[in-house]
C-alpha positions as CSV (number, residue, x, y, z in Angstrom):
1,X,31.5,65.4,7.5
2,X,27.8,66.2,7.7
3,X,25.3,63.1,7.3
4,X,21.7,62.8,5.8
5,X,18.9,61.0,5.9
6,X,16.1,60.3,3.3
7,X,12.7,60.5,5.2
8,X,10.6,57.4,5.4
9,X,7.9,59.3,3.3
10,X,7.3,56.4,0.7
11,X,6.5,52.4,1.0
12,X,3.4,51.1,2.9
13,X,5.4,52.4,6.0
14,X,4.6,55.7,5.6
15,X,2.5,57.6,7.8
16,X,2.7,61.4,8.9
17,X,2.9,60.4,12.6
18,X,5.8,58.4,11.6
19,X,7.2,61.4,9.5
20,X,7.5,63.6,12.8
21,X,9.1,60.8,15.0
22,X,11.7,60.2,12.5
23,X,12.6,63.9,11.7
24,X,12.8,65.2,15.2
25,X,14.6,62.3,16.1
26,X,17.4,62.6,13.3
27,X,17.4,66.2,14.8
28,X,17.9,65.3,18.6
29,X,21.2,63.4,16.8
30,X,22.7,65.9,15.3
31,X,21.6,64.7,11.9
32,X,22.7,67.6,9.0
33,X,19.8,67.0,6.4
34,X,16.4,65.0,5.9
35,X,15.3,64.7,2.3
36,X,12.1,63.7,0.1
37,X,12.0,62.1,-3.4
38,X,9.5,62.4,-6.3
39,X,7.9,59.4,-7.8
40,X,4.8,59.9,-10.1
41,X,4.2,56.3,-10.5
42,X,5.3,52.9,-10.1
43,X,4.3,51.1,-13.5
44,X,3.1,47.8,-13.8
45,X,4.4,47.3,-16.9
46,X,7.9,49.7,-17.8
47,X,8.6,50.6,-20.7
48,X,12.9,51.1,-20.3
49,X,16.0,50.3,-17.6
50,X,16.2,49.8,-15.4
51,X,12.8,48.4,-14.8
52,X,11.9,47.1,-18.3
53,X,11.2,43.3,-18.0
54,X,10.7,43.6,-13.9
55,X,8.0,45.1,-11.9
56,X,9.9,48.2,-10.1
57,X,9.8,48.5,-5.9
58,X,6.5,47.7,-4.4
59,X,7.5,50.8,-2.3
60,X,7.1,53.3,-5.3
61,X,3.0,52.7,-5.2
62,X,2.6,54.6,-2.4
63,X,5.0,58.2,-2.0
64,X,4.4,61.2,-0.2
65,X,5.2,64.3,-2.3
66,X,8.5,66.2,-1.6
67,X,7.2,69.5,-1.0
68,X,4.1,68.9,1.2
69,X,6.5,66.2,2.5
70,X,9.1,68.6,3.9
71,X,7.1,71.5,4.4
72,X,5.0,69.4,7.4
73,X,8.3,68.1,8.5
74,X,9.6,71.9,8.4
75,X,6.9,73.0,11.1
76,X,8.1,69.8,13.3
77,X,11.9,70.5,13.6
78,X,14.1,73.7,13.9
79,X,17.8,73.6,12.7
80,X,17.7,70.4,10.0
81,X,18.2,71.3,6.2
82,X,15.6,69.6,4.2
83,X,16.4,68.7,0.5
84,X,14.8,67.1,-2.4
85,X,16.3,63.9,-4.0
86,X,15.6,64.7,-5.9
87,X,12.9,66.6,-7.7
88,X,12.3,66.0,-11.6
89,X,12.4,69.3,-13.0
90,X,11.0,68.3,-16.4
91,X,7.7,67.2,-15.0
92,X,6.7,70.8,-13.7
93,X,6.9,74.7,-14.8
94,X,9.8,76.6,-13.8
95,X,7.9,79.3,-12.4
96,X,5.1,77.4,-10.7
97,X,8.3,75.2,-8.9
98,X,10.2,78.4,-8.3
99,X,7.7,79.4,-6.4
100,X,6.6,76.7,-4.3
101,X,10.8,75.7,-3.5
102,X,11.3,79.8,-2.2
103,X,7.7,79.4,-0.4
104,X,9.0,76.2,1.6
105,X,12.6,78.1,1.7
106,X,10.6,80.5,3.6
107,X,8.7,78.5,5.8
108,X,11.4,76.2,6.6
109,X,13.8,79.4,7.5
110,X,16.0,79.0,5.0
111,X,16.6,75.5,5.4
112,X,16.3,74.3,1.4
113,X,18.5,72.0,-0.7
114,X,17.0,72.3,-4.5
115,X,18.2,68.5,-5.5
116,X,17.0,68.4,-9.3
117,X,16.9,65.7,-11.7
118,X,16.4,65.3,-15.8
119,X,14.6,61.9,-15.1
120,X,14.9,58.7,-16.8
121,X,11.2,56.8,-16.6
122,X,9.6,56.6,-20.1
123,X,6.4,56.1,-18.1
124,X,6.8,59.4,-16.4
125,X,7.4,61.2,-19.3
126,X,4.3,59.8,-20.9
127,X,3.0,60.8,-17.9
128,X,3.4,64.3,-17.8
129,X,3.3,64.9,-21.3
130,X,7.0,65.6,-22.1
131,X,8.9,64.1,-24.8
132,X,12.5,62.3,-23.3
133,X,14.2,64.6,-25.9
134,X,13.5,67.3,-23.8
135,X,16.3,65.8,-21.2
136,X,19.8,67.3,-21.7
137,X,19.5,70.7,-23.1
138,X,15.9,71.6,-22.0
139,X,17.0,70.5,-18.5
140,X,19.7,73.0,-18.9
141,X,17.0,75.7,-20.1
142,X,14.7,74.4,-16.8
143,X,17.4,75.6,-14.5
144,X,18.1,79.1,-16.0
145,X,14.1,79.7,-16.2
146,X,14.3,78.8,-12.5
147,X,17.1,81.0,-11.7
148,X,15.4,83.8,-13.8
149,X,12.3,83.2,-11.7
150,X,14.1,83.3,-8.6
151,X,16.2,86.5,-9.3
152,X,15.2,90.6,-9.3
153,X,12.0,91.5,-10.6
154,X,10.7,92.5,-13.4
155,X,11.7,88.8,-14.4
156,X,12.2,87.7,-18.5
157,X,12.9,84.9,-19.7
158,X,13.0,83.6,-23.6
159,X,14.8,80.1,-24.2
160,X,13.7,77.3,-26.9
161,X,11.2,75.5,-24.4
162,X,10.4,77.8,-21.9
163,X,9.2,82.0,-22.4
164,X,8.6,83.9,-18.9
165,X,7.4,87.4,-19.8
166,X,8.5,90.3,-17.7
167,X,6.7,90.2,-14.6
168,X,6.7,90.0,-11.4
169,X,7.4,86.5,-9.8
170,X,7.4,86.2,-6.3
171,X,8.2,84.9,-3.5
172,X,11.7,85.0,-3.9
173,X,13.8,82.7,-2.2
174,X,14.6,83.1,2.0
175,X,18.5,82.4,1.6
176,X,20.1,85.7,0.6
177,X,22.4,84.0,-2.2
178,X,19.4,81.6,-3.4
179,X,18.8,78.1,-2.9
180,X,21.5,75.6,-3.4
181,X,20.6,73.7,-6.6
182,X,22.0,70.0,-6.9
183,X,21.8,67.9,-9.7
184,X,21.4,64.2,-9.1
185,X,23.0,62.0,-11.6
186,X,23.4,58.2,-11.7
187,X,26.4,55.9,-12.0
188,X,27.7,55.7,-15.4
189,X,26.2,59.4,-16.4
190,X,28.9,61.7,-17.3
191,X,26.5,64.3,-19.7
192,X,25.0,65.8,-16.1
193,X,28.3,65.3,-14.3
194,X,29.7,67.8,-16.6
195,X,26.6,70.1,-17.4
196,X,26.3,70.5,-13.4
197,X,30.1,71.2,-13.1
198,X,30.2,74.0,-16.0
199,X,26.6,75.7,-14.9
200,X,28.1,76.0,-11.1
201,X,25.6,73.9,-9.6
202,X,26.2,71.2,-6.7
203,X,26.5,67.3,-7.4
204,X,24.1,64.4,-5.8
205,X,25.6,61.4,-7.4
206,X,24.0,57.7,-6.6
207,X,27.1,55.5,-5.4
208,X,27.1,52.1,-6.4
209,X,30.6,51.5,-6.3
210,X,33.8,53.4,-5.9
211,X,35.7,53.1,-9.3
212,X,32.1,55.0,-11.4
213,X,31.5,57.7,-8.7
214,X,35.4,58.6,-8.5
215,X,35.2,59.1,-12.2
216,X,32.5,61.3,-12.0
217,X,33.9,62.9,-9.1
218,X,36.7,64.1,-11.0
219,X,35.1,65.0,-14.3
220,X,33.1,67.1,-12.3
221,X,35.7,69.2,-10.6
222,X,37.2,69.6,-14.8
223,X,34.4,70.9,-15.9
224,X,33.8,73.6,-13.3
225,X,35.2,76.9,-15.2
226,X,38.7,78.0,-14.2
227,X,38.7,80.0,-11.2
228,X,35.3,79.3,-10.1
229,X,35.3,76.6,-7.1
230,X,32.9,72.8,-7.5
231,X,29.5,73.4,-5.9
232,X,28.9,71.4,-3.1
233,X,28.6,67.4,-3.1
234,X,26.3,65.4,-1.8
235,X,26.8,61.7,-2.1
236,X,23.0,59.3,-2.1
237,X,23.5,55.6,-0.4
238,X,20.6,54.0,-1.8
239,X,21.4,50.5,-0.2
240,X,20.9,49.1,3.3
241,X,22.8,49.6,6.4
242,X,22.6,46.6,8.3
243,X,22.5,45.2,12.1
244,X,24.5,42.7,11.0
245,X,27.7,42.5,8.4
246,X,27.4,42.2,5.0
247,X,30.3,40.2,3.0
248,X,32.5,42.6,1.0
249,X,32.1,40.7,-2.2
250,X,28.0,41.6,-2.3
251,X,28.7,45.3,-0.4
252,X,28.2,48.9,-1.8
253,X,29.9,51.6,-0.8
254,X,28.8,52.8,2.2
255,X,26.4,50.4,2.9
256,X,26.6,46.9,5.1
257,X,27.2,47.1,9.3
258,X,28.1,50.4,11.1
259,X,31.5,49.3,11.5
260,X,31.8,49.0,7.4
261,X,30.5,51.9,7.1
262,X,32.7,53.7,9.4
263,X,35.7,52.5,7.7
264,X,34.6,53.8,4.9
265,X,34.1,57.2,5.8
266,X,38.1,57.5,5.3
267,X,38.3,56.9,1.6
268,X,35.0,59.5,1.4
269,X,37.0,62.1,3.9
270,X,40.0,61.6,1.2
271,X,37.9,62.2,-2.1
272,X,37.3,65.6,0.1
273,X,33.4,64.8,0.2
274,X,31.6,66.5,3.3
275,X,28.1,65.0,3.0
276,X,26.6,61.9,2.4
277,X,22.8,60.7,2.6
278,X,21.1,57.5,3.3
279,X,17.6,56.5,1.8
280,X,17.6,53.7,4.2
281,X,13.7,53.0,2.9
282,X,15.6,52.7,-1.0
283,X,17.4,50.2,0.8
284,X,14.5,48.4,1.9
285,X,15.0,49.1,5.7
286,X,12.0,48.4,7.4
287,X,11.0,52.0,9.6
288,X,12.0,50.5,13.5
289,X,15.1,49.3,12.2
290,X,15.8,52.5,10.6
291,X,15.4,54.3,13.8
292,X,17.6,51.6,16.0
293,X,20.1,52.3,13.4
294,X,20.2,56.2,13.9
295,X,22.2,56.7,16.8
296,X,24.9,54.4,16.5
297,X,25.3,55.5,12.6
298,X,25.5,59.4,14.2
299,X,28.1,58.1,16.3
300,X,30.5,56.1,13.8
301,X,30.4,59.9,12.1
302,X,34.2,61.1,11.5
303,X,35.6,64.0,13.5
């Protein structure tokens, strides 16, 4: 099983110097992944769920961009993938994010998980200047432009929201079969379970609790075409783990001590999931705990 760490690039924590000590650190473990999220804004006033009514994570005021994010933490480690969770592809241009995911692809040495998502904040959208309608099928559309982008030269693209003319688009992306793209999906969601599963794409489901992400699990692995085997799945923990044990009445999956952690790793092994991440910062983890926490996590890690 391979484990993954979100990087402590957001929250009043967050400080280059403090960037490097935790990627290298994950590395020295044996650590399979760091990753960065995208968060335009954190709105004092929200306009839909699940923030409506509530003022959202004091955290979100202050986040470090993915890219430039793990493109500084590229030139500080060596062997660690580096992923977005995830990216919001509706808030950019395919071509303009095709190119700077291959360019970091590149400088990272091939390193790059693509996590993509449709995104959810009516703030956001307002934003960027994007209607919420767009979500769905012009998410779809975002992807194919991408892969269009990211494939041989002269590159064309003509789709309902998004027109590349031929032309060359480069750079292309280091790995020779392209960058892994995962689409992250939250509990409940089965429209993007089943759009990633059909398109071929990899899964990044938020876990909240076992009986929503084994649904999704499986409606994902029906609506991958016959004959053509589930991309990859990566599971996001977005609660804390814990010095101390939580009681199994108030506990997440994968979440609480080490030890309840640990025992949970079996029922992950049997849903035949090989990777699983932590935002321990999500989980409001203060930064020294999060590094105490590191080595004895690595070492609860199944065979």
């Amino acid at each position: 099983m391979k484990l993954g760490l979100g990087l402590p690039h957001y929250s009043d924590e967050a400080r280059p110097d403090r960037l490097v000590a935790f990627a290298q650190r994950a590395e020295a473990l044996g650590y399979d992944s760091l990753w960065a999220l995208e968060r335009l804004l954190r709105p004092l006033e929200p306009k839909n769920a699940p923030w409506e009514g509530m003022r959202p994570p004091q955290y979100y005021a202050k986040v470090f961009d993915p890219i430039e994010t793990l493109t500084y933490v590229a030139a500080h480690t060596t062997t660690i993938s580096l992923g977005t969770s995830v990216i919001d592809a509706l808030f950019h241009v395919p071509v303009v994010l095709a190119r700077r995911l291959a360019t970091l692809d590149h400088f990272s040495g091939g390193r790059l998980l693509a996590g993509l998502g449709q995104g959810w904040s009516a703030d956001e959208f307002e934003t960027a200047n994007v209607s919420m309608r767009r979500r769905g099928n012009g998410f779809a559309e975002f992807i194919e432009a991408l892969h269009a982008a990211w494939g041989p030269d002269p590159v064309s693209f003509q789709g309902r929201f998004y027109r590349i003319p031929p032309s060359e688009v480069g750079v292309k992306p280091l790995q020779p079969d392209g960058l892994p793209i995962l689409i992250g999906v939250l509990p409940q969601s089965e429209a993007p379970v089943e759009r990633a599963g059909r398109m071929g794409l990899g899964l990044h489901p938020l876990i909240y609790d076992w009986s929503s992400f084994e649904h999704q699990l499986a409606l994902f692995r029906e609506s991958t075409p016959a004959g053509s085997r589930p991309g990859p799945v990566i599971v996001r923990v977005n609660n804390a783990i814990t010095e101390t044990p939580l009681d199994d009445a108030d506990r997440t999956p994968l979440s609480g001590s080490v030890d309840q952690v640990k025992a949970d790793f079996r029922r992950a092994v049997d849903l035949g999931i090989d990777h699983i991440m932590w935002d321990l910062t999500s989980g409001h983890v203060p930064y020294e705990v999060q590094l105490r926490l590191l080595e004895p996590l690595m070492a609860a890690k199944p065979d």
